[in-house]
Structures are given as structure tokens and as C-alpha cells.
Backbone as a chain_set.jsonl record, in Angstrom:
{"seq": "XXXXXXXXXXXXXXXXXXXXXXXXXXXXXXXXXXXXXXXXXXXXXXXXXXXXXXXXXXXXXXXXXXXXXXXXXXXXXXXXXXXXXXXXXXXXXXXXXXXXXXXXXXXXXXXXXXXXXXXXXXXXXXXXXXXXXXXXXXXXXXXXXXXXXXXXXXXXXXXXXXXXXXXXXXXXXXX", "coords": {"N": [[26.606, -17.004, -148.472], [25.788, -19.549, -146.188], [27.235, -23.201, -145.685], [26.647, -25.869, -144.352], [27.762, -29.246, -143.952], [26.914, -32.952, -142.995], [27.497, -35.613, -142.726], [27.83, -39.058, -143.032], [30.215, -40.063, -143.843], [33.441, -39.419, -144.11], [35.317, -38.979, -146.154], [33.362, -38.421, -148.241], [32.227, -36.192, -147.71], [34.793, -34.309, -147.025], [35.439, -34.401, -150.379], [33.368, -33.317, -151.102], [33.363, -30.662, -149.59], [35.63, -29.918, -150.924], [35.112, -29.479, -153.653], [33.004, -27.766, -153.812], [35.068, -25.417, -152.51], [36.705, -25.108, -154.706], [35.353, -25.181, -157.099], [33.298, -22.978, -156.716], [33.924, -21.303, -154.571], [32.841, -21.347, -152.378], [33.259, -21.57, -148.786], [32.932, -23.939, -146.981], [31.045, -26.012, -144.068], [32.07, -28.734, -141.756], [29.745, -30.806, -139.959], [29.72, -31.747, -136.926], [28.196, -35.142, -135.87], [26.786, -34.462, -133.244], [25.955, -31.98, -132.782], [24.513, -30.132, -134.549], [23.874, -27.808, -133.977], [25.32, -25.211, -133.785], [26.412, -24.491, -135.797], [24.021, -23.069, -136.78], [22.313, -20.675, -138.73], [20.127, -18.063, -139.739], [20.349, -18.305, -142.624], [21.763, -20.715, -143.194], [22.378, -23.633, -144.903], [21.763, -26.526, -145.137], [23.393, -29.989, -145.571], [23.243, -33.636, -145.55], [23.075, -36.633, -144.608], [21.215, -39.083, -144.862], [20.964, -41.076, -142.231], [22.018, -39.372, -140.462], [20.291, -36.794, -140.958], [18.024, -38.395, -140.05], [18.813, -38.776, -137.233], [18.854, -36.718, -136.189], [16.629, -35.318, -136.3], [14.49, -33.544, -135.17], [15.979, -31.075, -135.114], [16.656, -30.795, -138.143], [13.908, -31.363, -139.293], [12.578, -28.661, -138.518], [14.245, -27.049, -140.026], [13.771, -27.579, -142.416], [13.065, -26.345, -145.574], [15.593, -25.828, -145.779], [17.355, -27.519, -146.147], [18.974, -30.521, -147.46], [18.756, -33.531, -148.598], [21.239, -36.483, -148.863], [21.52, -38.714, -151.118], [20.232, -41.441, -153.413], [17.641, -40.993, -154.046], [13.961, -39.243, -155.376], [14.891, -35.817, -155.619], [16.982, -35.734, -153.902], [20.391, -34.9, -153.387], [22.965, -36.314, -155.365], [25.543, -37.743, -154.415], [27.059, -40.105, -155.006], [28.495, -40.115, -157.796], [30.175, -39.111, -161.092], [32.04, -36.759, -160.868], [31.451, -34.255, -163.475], [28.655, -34.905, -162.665], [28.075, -34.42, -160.159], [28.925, -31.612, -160.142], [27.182, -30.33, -161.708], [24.451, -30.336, -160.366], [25.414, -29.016, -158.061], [25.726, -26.363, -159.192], [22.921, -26.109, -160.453], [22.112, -26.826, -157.328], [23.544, -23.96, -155.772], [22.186, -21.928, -157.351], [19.478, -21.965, -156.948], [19.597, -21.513, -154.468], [20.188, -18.922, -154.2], [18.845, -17.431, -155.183], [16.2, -17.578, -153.725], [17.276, -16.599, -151.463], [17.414, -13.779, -152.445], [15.213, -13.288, -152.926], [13.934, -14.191, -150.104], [15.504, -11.988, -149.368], [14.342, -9.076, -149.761], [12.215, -6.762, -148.644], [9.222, -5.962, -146.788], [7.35, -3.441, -146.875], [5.824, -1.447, -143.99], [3.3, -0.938, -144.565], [2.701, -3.334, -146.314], [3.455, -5.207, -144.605], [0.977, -5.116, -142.738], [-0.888, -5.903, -144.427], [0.181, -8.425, -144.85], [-0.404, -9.482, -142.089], [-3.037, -9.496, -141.751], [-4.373, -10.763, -143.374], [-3.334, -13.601, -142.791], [-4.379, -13.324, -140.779], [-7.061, -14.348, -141.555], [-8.767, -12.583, -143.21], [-10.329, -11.492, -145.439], [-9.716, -9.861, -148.718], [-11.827, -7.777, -148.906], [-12.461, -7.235, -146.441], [-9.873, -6.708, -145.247], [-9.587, -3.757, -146.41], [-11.479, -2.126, -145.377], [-10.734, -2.534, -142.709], [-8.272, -1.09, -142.701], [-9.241, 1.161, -144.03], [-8.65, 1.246, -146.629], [-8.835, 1.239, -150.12], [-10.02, -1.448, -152.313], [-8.503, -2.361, -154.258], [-6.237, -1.147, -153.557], [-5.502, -2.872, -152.061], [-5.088, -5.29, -152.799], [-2.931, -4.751, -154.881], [-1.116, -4.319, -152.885], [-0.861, -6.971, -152.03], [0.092, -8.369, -154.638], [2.629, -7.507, -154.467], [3.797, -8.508, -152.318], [3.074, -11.405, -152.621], [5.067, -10.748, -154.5], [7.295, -10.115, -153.476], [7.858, -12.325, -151.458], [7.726, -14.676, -152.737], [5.698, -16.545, -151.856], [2.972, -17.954, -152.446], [-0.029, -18.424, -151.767], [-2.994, -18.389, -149.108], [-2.375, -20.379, -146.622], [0.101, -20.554, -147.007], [1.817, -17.694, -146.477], [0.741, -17.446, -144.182], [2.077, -18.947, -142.618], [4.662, -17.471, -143.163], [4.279, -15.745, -142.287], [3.952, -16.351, -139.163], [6.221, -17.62, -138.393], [7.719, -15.458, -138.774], [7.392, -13.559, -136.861], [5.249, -11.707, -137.468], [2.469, -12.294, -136.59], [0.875, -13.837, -133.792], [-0.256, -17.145, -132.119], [-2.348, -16.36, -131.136], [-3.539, -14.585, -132.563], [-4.714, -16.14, -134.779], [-7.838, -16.947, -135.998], [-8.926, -19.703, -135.116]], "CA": [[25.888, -18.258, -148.336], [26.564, -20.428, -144.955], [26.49, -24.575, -145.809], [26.857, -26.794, -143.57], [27.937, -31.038, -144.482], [26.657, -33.634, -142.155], [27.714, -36.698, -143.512], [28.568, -40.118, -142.699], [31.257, -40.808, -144.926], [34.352, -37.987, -144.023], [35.865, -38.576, -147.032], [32.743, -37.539, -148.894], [32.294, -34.296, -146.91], [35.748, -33.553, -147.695], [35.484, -34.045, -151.21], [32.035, -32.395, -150.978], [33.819, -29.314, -149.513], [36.672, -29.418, -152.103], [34.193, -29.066, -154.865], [32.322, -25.842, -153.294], [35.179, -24.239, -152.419], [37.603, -24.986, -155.413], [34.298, -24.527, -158.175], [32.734, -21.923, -156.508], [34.577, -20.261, -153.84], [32.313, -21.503, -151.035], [34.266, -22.849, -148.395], [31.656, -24.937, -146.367], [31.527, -26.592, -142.651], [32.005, -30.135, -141.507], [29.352, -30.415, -138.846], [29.48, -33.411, -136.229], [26.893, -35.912, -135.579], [25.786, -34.01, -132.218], [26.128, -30.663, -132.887], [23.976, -29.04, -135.796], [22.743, -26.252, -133.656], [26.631, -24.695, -133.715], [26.281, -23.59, -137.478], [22.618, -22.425, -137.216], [21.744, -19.374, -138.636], [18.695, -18.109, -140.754], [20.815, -18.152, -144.278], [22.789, -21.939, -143.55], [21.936, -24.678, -146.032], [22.309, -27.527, -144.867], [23.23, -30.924, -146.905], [23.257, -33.834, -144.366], [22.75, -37.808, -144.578], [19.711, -39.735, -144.194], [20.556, -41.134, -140.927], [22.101, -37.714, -139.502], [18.401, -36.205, -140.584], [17.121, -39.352, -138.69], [19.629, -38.329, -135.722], [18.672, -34.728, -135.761], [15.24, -35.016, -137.035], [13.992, -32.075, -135.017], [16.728, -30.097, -135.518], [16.366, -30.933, -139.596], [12.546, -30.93, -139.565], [12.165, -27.512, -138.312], [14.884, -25.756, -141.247], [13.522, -28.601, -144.256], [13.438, -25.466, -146.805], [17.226, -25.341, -146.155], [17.879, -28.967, -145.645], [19.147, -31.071, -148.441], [19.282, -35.163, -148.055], [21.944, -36.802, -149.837], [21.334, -40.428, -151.396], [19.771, -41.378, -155.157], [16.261, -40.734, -154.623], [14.017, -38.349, -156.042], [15.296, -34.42, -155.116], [18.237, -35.983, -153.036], [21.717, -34.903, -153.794], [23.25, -37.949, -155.673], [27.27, -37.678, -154.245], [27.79, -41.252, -155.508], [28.243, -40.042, -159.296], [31.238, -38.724, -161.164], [32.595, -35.721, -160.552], [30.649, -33.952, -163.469], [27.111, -34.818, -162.677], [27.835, -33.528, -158.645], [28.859, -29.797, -160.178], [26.082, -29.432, -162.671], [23.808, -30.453, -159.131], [25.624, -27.913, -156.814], [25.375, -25.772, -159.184], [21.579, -25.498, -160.032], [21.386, -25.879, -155.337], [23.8, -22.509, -155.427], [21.51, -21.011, -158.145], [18.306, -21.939, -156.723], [19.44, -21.084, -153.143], [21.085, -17.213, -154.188], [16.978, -16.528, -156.037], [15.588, -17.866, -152.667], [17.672, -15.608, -150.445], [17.245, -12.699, -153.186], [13.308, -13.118, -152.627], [13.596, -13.523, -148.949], [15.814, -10.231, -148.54], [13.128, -8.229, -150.261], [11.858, -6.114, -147.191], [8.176, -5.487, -146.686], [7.224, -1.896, -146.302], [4.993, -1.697, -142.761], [1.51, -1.378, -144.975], [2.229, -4.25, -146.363], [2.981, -6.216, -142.971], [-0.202, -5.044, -142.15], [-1.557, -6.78, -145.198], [0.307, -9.572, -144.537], [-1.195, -9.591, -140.762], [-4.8, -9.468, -141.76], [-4.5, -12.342, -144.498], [-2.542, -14.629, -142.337], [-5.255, -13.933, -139.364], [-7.992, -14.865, -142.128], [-9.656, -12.162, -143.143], [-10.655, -11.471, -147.169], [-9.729, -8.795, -149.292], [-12.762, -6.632, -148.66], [-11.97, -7.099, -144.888], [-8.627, -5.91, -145.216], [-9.644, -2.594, -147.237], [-12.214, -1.576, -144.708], [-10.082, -2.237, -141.665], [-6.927, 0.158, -143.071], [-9.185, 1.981, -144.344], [-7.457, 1.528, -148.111], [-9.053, 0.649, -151.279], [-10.059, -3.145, -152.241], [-7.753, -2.397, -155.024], [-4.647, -0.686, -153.292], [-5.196, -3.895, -151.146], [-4.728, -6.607, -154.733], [-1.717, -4.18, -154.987], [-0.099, -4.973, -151.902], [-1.009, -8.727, -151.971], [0.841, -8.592, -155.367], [3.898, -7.375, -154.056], [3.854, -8.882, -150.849], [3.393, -12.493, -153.377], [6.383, -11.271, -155.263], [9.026, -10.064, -152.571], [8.463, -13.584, -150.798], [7.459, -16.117, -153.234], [4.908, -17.208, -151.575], [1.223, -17.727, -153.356], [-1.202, -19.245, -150.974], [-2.525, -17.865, -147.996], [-1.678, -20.65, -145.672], [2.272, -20.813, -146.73], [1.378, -15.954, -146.25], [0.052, -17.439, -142.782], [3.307, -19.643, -141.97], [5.342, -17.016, -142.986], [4.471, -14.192, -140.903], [3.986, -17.015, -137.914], [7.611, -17.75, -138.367], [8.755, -14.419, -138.817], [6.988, -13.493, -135.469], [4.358, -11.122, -137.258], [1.459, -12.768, -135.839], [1.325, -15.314, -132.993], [-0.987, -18.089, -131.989], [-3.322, -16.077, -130.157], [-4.304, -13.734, -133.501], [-5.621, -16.43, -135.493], [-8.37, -17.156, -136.007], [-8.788, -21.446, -135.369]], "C": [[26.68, -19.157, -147.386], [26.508, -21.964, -146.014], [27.813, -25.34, -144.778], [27.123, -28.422, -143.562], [27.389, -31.73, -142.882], [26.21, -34.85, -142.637], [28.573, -38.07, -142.713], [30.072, -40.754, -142.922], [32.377, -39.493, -144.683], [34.593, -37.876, -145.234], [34.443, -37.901, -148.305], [32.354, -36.476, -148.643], [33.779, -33.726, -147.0], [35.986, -33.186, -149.254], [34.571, -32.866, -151.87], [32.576, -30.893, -150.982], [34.904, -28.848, -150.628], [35.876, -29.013, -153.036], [33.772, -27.434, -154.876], [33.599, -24.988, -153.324], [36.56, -24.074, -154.133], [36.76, -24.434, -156.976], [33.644, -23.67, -158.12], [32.885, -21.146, -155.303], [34.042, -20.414, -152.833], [33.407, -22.128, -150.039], [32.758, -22.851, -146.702], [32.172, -25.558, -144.688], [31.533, -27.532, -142.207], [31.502, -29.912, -139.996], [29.95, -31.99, -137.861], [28.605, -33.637, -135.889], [26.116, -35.134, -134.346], [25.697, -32.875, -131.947], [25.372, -29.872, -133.918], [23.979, -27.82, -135.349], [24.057, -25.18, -133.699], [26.667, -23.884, -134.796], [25.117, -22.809, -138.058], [22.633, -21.098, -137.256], [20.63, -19.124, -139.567], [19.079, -18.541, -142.331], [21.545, -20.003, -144.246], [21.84, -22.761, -144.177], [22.701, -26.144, -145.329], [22.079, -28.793, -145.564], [23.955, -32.155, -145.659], [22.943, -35.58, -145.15], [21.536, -38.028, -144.412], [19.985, -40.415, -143.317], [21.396, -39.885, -140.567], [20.935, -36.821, -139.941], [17.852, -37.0, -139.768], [17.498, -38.965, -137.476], [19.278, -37.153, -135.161], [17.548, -34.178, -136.425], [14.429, -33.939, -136.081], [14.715, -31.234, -135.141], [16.459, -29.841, -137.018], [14.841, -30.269, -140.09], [11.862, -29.447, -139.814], [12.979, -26.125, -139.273], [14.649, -27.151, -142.631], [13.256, -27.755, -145.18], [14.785, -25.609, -147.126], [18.254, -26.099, -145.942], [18.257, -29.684, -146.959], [19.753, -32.514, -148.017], [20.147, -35.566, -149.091], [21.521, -38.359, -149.88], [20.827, -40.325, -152.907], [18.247, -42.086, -154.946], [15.861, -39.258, -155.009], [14.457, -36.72, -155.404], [15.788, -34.758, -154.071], [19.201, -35.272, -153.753], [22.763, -35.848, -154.087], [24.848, -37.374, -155.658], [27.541, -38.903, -154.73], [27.855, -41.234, -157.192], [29.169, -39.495, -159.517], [31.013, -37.101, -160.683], [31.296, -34.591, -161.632], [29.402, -33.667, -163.195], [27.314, -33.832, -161.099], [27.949, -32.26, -159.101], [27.548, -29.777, -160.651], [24.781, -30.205, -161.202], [23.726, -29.338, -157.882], [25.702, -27.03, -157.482], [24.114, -25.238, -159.771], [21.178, -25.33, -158.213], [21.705, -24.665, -155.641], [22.702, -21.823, -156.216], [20.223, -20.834, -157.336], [18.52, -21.018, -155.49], [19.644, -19.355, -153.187], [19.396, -16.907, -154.627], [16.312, -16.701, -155.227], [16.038, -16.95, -151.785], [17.683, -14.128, -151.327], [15.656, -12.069, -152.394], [13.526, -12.928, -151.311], [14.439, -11.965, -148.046], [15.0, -9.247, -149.496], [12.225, -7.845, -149.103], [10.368, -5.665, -147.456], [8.106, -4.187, -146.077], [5.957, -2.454, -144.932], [3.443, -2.342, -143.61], [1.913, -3.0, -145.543], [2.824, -5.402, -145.727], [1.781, -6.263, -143.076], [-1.04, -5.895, -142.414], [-1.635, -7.811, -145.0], [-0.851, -10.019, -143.405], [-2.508, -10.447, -141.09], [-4.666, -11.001, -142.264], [-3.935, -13.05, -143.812], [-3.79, -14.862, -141.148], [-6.827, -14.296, -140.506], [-9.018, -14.334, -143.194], [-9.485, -11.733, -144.964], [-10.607, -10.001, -147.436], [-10.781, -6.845, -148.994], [-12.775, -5.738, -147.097], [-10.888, -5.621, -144.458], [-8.594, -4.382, -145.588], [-10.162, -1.444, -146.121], [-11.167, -1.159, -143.101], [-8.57, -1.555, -141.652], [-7.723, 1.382, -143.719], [-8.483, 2.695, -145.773], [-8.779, 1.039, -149.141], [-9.009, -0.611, -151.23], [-8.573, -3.184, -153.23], [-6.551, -2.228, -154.962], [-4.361, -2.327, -152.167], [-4.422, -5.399, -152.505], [-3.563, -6.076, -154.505], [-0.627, -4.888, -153.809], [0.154, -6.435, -151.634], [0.306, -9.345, -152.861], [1.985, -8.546, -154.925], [4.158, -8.15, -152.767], [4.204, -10.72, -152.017], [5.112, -12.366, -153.828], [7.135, -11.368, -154.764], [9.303, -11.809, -151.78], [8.435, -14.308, -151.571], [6.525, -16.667, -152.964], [3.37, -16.756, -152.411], [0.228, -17.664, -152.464], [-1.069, -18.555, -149.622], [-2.071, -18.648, -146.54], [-0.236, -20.52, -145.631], [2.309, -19.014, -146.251], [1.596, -16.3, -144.247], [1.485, -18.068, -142.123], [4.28, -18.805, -142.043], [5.581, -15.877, -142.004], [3.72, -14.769, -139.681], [5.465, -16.937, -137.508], [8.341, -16.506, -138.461], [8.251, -13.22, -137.679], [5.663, -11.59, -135.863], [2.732, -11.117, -137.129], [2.027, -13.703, -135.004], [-0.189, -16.182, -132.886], [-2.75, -17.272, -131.788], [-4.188, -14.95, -131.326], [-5.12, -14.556, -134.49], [-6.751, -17.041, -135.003], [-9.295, -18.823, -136.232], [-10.495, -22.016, -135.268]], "O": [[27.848, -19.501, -147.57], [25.821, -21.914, -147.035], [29.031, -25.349, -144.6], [26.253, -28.885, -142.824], [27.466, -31.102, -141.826], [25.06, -35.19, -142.912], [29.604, -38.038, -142.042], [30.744, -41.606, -142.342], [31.985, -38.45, -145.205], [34.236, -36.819, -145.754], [34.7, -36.997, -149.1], [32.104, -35.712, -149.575], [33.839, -32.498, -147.048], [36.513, -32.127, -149.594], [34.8, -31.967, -152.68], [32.41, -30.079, -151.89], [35.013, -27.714, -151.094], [36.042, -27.814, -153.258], [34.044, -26.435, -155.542], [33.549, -23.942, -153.971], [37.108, -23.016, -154.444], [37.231, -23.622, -157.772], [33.168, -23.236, -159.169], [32.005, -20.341, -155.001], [34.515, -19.7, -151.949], [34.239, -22.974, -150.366], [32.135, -22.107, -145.945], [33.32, -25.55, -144.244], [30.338, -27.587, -141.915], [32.092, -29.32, -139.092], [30.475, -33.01, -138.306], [27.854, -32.747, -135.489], [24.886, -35.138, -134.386], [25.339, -32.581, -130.807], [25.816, -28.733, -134.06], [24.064, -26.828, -136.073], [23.622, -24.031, -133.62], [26.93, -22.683, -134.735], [25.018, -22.191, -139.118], [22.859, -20.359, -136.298], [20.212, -20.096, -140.195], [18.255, -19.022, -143.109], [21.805, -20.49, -145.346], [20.627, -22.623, -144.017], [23.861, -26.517, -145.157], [21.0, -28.999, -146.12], [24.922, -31.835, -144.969], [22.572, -35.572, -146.324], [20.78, -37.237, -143.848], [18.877, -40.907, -143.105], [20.426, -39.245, -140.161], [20.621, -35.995, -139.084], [17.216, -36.578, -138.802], [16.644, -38.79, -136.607], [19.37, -36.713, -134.015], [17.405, -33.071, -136.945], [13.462, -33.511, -136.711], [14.099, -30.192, -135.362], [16.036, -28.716, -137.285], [14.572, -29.3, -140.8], [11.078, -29.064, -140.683], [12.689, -24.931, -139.337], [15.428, -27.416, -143.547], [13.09, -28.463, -146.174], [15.245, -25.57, -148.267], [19.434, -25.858, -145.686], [17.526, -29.192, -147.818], [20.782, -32.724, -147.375], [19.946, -35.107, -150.215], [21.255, -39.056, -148.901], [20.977, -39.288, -153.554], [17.789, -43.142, -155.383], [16.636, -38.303, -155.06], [14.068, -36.722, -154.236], [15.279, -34.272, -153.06], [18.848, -34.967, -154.892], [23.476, -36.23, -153.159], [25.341, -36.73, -156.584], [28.733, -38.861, -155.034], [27.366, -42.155, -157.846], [29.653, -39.03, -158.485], [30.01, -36.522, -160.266], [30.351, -34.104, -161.013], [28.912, -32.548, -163.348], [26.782, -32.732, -160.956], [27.128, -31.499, -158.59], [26.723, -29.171, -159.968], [24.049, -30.859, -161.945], [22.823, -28.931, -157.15], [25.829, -26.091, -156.697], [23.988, -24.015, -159.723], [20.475, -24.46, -157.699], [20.764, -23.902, -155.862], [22.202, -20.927, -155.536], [19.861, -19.696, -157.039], [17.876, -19.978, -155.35], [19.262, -18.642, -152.26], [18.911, -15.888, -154.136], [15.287, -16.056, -155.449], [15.133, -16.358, -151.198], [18.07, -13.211, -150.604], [15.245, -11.101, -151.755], [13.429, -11.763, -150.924], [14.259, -11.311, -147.019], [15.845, -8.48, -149.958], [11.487, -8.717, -148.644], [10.253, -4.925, -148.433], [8.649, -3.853, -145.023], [5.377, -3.54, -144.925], [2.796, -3.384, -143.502], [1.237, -3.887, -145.021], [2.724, -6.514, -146.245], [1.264, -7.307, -143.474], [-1.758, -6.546, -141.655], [-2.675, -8.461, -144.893], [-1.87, -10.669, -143.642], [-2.855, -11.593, -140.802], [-4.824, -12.061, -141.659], [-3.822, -13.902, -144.694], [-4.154, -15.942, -140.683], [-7.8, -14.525, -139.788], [-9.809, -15.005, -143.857], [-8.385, -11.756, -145.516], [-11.155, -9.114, -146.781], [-10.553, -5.636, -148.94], [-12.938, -4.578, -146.717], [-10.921, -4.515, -143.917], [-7.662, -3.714, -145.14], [-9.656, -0.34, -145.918], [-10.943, -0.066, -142.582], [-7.856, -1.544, -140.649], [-7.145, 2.443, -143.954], [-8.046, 3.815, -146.034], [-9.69, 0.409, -148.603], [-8.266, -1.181, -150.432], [-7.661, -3.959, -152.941], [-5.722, -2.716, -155.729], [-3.291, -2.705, -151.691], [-3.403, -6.07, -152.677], [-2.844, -6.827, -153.845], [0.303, -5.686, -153.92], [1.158, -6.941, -151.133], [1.152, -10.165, -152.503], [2.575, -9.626, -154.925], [5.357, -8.096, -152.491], [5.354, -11.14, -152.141], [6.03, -13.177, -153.699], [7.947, -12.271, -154.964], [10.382, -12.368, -151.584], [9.358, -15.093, -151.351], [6.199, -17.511, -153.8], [2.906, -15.681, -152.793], [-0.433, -16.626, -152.473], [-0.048, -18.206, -149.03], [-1.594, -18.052, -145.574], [0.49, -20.409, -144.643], [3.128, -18.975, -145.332], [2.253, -15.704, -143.393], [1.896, -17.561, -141.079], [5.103, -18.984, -141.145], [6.481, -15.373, -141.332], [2.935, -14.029, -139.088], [5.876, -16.334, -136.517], [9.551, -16.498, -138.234], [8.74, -12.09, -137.704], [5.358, -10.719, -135.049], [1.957, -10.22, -137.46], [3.107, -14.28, -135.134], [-1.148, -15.821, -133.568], [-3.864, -17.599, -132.198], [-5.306, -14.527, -131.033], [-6.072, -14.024, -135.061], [-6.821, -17.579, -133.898], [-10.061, -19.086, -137.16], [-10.755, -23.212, -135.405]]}, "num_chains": 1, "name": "protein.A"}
């Protein structure tokens, strides 16, 4: 697990990092204000200010699954609190984030790309059966699994994922 700090305050990005790596063995990266893109990779987590998201609001915008604002509103990261409350915080993030990268390394077999494909470019169950040439039913099947390995339910978040993971592009759906 990468994470990345991008914080106003040094001394709370140092204590920040003491925590991770002395409670849970992470040892974490102090980014600077004009640099995010240095630590980017698909797995970094990043935990960042509300004005360095304002500063680097397209950089932020475009990884907000793996973004975390710090301040004391709701599903912020409240660093101004003792020492207890910040672990039992970082550690439901680590928990949540290790069952999030569990799910997304769960590898789709090709057929059900394919599946994916279809359902992302629009097309309904019955669709899908006819044009593989499969069962309506071996198609439910693959939907299922295809739901469980990512997480995802719905077929627009189906449709964003296999946009973003470059197995469709613009030009397959159907607008």
C-alpha cells in the first residue's frame, strides 16, 4: 500500500507519518504542494488538505476513490483529535483500503471482459447471450462474478469501469 500526505501543517504530516509507520509498518510520503504527479501510481492513497485538493483539484478530482480530505467534516480524516481517535480512523482507512485493492486485484477471465464490454456499451442481458452466443443464464453468471470481483453493482459505475480501464472507449458507446 503506497500513501501519499499533502498537508499544510509539516508537523502534522510528520506526526501523520509517525503513526503509519510506527502502528502499522507503513512508512508513507511527504508530497509537496506542486508535485502530486511524482507519487502517482494506480494503488497510492492519497490523504491531502482542503486547500492542496483546491491546489491540485484536477490532479485530486481525477483519483477521488483514493483521495482522502483531512478536516472535521463528514468522511474527512479528523487529525486534530488525540492520538487514540486518529489510530482507530487509520485503521478502519488501512482496512477498508486492503478489501478495495483485494476486490480490484480479482482478474476478469476474457468471457467475462466480454460481458463487461457489452453491458458497459448498453446492451441487456438477452443481447449479450445472443451476441456470444452463451446462454441468458451463463450470462446472470458472469454478471455475478464480474459484480463480485469488482464491487461494482450498477451498470453505469460496470460502464466507468471498463472506460477507465481502457476496455471500451468513447467511440463504442452507445450516447
Amino acid at each position: 500500500m503506497n500513501i501519499a500526505l499533502q498537508l499544510d501543517d509539516t508537523l502534522q504530516a510528520i506526526g501523520l507519518r509517525y503513526l503509519f509507520l510506527n502502528y502499522f509498518d507503513i512508512d508513507i510520503d511527504i508530497i509537496s504542494e506542486t508535485a502530486p504527479e511524482a507519487t502517482d501510481t494506480p494503488s497510492t492513497l492519497y490523504i491531502v488538505s482542503p486547500t492542496s485538493y483546491c491546489r491540485n483539484i484536477d490532479f485530486y478530482a481525477m483519483r477521488r476513490a483514493r483521495t482522502i480530505v483531512t478536516g472535521d467534516g463528514k468522511g474527512m480524516l479528523h487529525i486534530n483529535r488525540c492520538e487514540s481517535d486518529i489510530l482507530e480512523q487509520l485503521r478502519e482507512l488501512i482496512n477498508v483500503r486492503r478489501v478495495q485493492e483485494t476486490a480490484q486485484s480479482a482478474e476478469l477471465t476474457q468471457r467475462e471482459v466480454d460481458v463487461l464490454r457489452l453491458v458497459a456499451m448498453g446492451l441487456i442481458n438477452k443481447e449479450i447471450a445472443d451476441k456470444l452466443n452463451i446462454s441468458f443464464n451463463t450470462v446472470l453468471s458472469h454478471r455475478k462474478n464480474i459484480t463480485s470481483k469488482l464491487g461494482i453493482r450498477s451498470v453505469s459505475g460496470l460502464s466507468v469501469y471498463a472506460m477507465m480501464n481502457g476496455y471500451i472507449n468513447e467511440a463504442d458507446l452507445n450516447l
